[in-house]
C-alpha positions as CSV (number, residue, x, y, z in Angstrom):
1,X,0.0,0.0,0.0
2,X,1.5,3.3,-0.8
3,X,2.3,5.7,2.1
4,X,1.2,9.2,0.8
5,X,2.9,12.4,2.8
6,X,1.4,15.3,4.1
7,X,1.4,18.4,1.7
8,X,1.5,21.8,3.1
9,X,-0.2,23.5,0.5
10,X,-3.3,21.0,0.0
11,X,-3.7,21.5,4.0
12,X,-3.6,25.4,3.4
13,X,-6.2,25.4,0.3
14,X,-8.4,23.1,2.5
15,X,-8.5,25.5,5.3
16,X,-9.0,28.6,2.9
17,X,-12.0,26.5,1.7
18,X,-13.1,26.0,5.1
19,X,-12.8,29.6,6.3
20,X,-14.7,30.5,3.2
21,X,-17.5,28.6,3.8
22,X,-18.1,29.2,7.5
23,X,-18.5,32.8,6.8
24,X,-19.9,32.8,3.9
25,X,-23.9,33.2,4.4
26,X,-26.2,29.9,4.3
27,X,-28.0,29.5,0.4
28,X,-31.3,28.2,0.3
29,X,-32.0,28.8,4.0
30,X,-34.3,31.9,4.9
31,X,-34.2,33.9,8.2
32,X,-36.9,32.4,9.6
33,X,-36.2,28.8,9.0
34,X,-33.2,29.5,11.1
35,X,-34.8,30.4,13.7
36,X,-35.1,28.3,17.2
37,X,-33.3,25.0,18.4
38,X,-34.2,21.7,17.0
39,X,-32.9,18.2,17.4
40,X,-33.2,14.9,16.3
41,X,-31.7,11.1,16.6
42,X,-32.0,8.0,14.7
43,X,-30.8,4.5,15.4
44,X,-30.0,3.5,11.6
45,X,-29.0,0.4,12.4
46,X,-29.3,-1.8,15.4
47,X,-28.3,-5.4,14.3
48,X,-27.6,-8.8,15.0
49,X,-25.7,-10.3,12.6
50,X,-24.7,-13.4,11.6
51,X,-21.7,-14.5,9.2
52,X,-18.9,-17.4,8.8
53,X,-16.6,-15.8,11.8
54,X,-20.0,-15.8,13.6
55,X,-22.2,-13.6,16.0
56,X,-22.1,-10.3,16.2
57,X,-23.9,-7.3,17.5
58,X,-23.7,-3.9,15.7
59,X,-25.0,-0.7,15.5
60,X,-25.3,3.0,13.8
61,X,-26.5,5.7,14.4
62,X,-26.4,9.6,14.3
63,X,-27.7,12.9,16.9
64,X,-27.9,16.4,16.1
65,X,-28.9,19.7,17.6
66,X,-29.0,23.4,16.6
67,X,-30.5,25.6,13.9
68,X,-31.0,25.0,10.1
69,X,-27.2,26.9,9.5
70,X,-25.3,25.6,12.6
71,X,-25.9,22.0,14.1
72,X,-23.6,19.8,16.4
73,X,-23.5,16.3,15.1
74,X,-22.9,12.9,16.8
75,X,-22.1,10.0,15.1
76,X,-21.5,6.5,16.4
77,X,-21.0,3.1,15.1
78,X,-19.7,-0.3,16.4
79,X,-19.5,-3.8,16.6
80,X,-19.2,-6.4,19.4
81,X,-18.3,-9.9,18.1
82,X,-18.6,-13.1,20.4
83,X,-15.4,-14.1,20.3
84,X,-14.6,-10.9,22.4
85,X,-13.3,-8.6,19.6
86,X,-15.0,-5.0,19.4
87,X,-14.5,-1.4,17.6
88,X,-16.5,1.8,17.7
89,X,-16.2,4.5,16.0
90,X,-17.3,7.8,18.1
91,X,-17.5,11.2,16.2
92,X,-18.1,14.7,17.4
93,X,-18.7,17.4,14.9
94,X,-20.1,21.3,13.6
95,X,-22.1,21.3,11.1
96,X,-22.8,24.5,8.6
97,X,-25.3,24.9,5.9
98,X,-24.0,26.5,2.8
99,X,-25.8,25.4,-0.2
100,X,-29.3,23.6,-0.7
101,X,-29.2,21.7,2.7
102,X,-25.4,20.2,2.1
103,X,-23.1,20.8,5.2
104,X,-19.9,21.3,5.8
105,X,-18.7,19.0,9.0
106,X,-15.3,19.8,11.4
107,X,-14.4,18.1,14.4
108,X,-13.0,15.0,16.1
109,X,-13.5,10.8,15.2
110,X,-12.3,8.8,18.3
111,X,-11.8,4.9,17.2
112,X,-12.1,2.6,20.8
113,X,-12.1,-1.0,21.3
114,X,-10.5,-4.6,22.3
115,X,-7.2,-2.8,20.6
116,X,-5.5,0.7,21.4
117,X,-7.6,3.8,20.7
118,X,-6.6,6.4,18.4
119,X,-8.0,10.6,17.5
120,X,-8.4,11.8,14.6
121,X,-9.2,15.4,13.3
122,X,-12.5,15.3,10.9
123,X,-13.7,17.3,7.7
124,X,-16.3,16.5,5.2
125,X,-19.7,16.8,3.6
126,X,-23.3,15.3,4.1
127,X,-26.4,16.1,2.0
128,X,-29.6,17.1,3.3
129,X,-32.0,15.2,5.8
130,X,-35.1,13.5,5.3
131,X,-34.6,12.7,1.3
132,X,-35.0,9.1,0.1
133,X,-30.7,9.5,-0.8
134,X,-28.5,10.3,2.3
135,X,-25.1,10.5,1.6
136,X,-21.6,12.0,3.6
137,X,-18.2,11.9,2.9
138,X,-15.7,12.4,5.8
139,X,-11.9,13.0,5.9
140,X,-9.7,11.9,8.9
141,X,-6.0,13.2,9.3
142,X,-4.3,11.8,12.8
143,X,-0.7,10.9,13.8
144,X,1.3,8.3,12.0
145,X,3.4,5.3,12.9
146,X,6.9,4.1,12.1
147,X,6.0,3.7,8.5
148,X,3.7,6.5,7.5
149,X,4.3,10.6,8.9
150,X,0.4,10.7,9.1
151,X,-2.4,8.5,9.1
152,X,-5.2,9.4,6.8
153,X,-8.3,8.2,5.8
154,X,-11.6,8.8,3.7
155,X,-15.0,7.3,4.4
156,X,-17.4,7.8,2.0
157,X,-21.5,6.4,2.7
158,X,-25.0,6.3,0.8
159,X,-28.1,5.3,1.7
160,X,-31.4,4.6,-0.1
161,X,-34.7,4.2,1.2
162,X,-37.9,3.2,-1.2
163,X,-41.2,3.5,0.9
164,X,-43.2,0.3,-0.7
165,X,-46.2,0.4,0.9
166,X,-47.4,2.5,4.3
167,X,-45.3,-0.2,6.7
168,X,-43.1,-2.0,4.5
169,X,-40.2,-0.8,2.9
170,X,-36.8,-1.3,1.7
171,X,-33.2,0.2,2.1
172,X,-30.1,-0.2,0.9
173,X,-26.8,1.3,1.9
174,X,-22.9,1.3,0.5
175,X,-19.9,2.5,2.7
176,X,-16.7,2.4,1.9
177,X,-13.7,3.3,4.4
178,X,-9.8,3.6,2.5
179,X,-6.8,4.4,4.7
180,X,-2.8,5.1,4.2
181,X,-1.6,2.2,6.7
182,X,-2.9,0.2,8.8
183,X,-2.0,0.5,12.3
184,X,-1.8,-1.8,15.4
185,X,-5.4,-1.6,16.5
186,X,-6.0,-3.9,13.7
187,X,-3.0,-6.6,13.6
188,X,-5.1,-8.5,16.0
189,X,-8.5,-8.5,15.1
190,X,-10.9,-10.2,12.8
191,X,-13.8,-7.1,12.8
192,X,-13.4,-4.4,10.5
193,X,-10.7,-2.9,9.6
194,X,-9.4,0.3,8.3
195,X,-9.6,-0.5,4.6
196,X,-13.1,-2.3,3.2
197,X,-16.2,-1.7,1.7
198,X,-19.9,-2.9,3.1
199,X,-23.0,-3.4,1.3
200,X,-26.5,-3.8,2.7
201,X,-29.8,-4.2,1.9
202,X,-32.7,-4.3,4.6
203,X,-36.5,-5.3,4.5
204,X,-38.2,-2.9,7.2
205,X,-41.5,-3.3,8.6
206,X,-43.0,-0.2,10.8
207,X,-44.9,-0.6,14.1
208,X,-45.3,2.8,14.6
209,X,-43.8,6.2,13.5
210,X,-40.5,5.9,15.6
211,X,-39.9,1.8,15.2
212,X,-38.8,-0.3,12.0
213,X,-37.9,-3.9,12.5
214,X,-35.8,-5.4,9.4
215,X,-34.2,-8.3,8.0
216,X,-31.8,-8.7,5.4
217,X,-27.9,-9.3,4.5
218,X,-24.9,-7.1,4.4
219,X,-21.6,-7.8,2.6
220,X,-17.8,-7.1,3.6
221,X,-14.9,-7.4,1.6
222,X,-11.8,-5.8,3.3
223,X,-9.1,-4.8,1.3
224,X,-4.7,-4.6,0.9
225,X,-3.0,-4.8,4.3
226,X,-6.5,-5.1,6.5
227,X,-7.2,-8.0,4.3
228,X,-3.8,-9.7,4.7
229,X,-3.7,-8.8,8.5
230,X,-7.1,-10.6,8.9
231,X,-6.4,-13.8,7.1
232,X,-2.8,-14.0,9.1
233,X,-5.4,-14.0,12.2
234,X,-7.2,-16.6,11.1
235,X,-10.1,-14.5,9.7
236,X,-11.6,-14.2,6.1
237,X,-11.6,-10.9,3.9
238,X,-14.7,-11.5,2.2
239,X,-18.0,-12.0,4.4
240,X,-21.7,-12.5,3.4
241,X,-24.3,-12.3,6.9
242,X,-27.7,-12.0,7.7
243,X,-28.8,-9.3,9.7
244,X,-31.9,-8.8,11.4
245,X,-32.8,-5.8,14.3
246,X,-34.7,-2.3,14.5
247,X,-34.6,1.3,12.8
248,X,-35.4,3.9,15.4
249,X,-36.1,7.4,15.2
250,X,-36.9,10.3,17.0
């Protein structure tokens, strides 16, 4: 895998970008739609799943508060595997509206788990809420090892939601998660890694307005070093699983 460095004068056009965006005045927003506090959490995803390396309990999900131009975001996302093997992924992050409902997000990603922890600094982009395409993409910049000056990363997600009937109804979601190196939190494990991509696709029924119970199967193929450092654990690269658990909102 190649080891890219850190370049001075991509860091100092992404912060002019930055700056420029913060203060430049929210399109598509009116005054009064940025007016008052307002909130909101949903549990994406809270699964059990089941694949060839066995059981395993996961979940996603994403809290905000604030206006329609300025929001605090939290996102978490996590899995505990049976064998004793976990990883979550805890992010805190400022949100600011600058063009049709897309945001701009800075802050902090924390990774935790059965292996060391590490921080990470956070940029990106997410579209708009409650439209049948959510999307983000996220940047991650944190201190390298003995092979890399910094360790960097991109995750990039989409989700799709088709509303088949009043109760029923069907969604589908891509992520895909690409770093520089792979550290030591992973040289152990047989979860995700740094490096992979995950397809799902999950049949809902609601219960109510908040509550969506699901079924359906999810896909992981890890890639490069996270793939090699799995299978030298014992683990395989490539996963197929069956997934059943709840969508709640609030």
């Amino acid at each position: 895998m190649s080891r890219p460095r850190a370049s001075r004068p991509a860091c100092l056009c992404t912060w002019a970008l930055a700056t420029t965006l913060i203060g430049a005045p929210a399109m598509a927003q009116s005054p009064t739609n940025d007016s008052g506090w307002r909130g909101g959490f949903v549990a994406e995803e809270l699964d059990v799943r089941r694949d060839d390396a066995g059981s395993v309990l996961a979940w996603d999900a994403t809290g905000h508060v604030g206006t329609a131009r300025n929001r605090a975001w939290l996102r978490t996302e996590g899995e505990e595997r049976e064998e004793g093997i976990s990883s979550q992924r805890l992010e805190l992050l400022w949100g600011r509206t600058f063009f049709a409902g897309t945001e701009l997000v800075l802050g902090a990603r924390h990774d935790s788990g059965t292996l060391p922890s590490r921080t990470y600094a956070a940029a990106g982009l997410q579209g708009p809420e409650g439209r049948s395409l959510q999307w983000d993409v996220t940047g991650y910049l944190g201190d390298g090892s003995q092979r890399a000056d910094v360790h960097a990363g991109l995750r990039a997600q989409a989700r799709y939601a088709w509303k088949l009937t009043d109760r029923w109804s069907l969604r589908a979601r891509a992520e895909a998660e690409y770093w520089n190196e792979d550290h030591e939190r992973f040289a152990e494990g047989t979860g995700s890694g740094p490096c992979e991509v995950r397809v799902g696709l999950r049949l809902g029924y609601a219960t109510s307005e908040r509550v969506t119970w699901y079924v359906g199967g999810e896909w992981l193929y890890q890639l490069q070093d996270t793939a090699e450092l799995n299978e030298q654990a014992g683990g395989d690269p490539q996963s197929l699983g069956l997934v059943a658990g709840l969508r709640v909102g609030i």
